[in-house]
N, C-alpha and C positions, 0 to 999 in steps of 0.2 A: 539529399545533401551531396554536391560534388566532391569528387577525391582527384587529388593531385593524377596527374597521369604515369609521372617518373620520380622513383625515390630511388635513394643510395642510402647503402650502409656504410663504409668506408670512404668512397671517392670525395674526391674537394669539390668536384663541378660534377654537371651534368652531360657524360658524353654520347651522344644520342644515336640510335640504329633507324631510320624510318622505317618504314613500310611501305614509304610510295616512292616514285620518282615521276621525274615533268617528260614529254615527249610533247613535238608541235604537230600537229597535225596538218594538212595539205594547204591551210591558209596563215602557217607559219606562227598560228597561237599555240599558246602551252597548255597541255591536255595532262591531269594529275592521272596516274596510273599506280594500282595497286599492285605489288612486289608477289609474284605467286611461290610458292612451296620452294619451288628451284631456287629464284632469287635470294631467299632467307638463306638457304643453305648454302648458296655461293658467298652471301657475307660471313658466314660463317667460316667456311675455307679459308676466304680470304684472310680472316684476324689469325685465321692457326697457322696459314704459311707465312705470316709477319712474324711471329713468334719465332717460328723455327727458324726465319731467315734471318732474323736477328740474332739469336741464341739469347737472347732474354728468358724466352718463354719457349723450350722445347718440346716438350712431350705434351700431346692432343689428350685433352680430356673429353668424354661423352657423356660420363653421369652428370645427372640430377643432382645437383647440388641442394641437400636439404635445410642446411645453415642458414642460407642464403636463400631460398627457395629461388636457384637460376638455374642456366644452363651453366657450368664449367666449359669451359672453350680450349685451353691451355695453361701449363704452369711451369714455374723454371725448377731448376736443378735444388738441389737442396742444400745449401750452403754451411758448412762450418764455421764457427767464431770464439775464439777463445780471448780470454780477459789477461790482460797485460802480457806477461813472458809466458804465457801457458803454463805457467807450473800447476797452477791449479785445477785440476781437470774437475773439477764437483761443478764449476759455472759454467761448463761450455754450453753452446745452444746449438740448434740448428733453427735453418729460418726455412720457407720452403712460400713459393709465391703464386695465387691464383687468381686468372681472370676470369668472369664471371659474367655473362649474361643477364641482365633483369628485363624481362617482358613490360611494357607500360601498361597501367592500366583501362588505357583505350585504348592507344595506339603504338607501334612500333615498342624500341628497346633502350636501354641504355647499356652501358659497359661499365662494371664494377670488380673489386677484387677482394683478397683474402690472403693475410700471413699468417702463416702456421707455424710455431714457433715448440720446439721440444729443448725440454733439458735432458743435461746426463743422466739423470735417474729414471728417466720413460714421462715427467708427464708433457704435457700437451695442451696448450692455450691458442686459440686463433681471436685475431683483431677485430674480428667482425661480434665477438662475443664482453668485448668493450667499449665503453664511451669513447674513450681516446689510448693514445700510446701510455701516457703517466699510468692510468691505471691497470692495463698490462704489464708493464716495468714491475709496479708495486708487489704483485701477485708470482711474478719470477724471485723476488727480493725474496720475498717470505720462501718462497721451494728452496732457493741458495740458502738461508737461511737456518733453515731444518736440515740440509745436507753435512754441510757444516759443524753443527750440531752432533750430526751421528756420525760424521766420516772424517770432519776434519781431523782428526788425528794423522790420517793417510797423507794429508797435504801439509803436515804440520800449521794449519790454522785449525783458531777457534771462536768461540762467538763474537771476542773483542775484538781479535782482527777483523772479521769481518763488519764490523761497526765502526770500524774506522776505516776501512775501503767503500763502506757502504754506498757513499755519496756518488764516488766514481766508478764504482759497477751500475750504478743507475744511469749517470749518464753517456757510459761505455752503451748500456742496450737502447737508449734514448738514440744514440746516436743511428746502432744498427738498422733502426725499426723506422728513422726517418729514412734513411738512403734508401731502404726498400719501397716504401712509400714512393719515394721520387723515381723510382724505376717504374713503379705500375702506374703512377699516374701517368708520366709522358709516354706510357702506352696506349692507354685508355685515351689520350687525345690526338695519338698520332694513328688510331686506328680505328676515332667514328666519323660519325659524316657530320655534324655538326656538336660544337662546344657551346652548351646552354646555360643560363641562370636565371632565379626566377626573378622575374619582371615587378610580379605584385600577385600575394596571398589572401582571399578575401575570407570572411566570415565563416561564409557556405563551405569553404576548402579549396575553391575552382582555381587554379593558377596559370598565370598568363606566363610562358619563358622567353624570352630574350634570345638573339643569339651574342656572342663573344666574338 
């Protein structure tokens, strides 16, 4: 049974690394040639000095990305975000953003990523370990929720307040968690050589892609 060549865990599209490139040969036809060792590693350079020359995505990463089972490429700064006037420090988050390498399964790569997401209290949720953003949000609700619970006292809130702000601290992180989104995508497609989708999924699994 065939399997897909390129899957994403996060990304919206498929943004593709190849393997090969064209060269013509002495009677000016195009001759496909396979990327050796150096090659890979120069796209790789490449996507890590876009990062840093953007300041998107600064600090080079080299691990093994287990989550994801990729290469980590780069990731950005780690961002603070607090809910309304800041007075409540029990909600703040931090976001933190990673691009990610996926090997295809025949051939060449794509470019995927990962938000990392911590509250005040230490825990730790990443997007790749979600269906979508709603059900990350939900699972922040409930940690704000319990905080709340045990500390609001400190912020002068308590479970009713927080049940009546509920609606818009969810879409205070709904909101966060798309902007971030929108940063690693238009990275992920400003930094592969071709934007793909698929064409047509048959029975057997075999998929034909498209370009965009």
């Amino acid at each position: 049974m065939a399997t897909s060549n390129f899957h994403t865990i996060n990304a919206n599209g498929i943004y593709a690394i190849s393997d090969t490139y064209l060269i013509k040969d002495e009677n000016g036809n195009e001759v496909t040639m396979y990327k050796d060792e150096w090659d890979c590693e120069n796209d790789v350079d490449c996507i890590r000095e876009s990062g840093k020359r953007s300041g998107l995505f600064p600090y080079e990463e080299t691990r093994w990305n287990n989550k994801m089972k990729g290469q980590s490429l780069c990731s950005s700064e780690e961002t603070a975000h607090s809910f309304g006037n800041a007075e409540n420090y029990l909600l703040d988050i931090q976001t933190e953003c990673e691009i990610v390498m996926l090997n295809g399964h025949y051939s060449g790569a794509n470019l995927d990523y990962d938000i990392k997401v911590s509250t005040e209290r230490g825990d730790v949720e990443y997007l790749s370990d979600y269906d979508d953003i709603d059900d990350l949000a939900c699972v922040l609700l409930s940690y704000m929720e319990d905080y709340i619970d045990w500390y609001g006292i400190s912020v002068k809130w308590n479970k009713g307040t927080f049940k009546m702000q509920k609606k818009n601290i969810k879409n205070w992180l709904m909101g966060i968690f798309e902007k971030e989104i929108e940063k690693c995508e238009e990275f992920c497609k400003s930094n592969c050589e071709d934007e793909l989708s698929v064409y047509a999924r048959f029975s057997n699994g075999e998929t034909i892609y498209t370009k965009l």
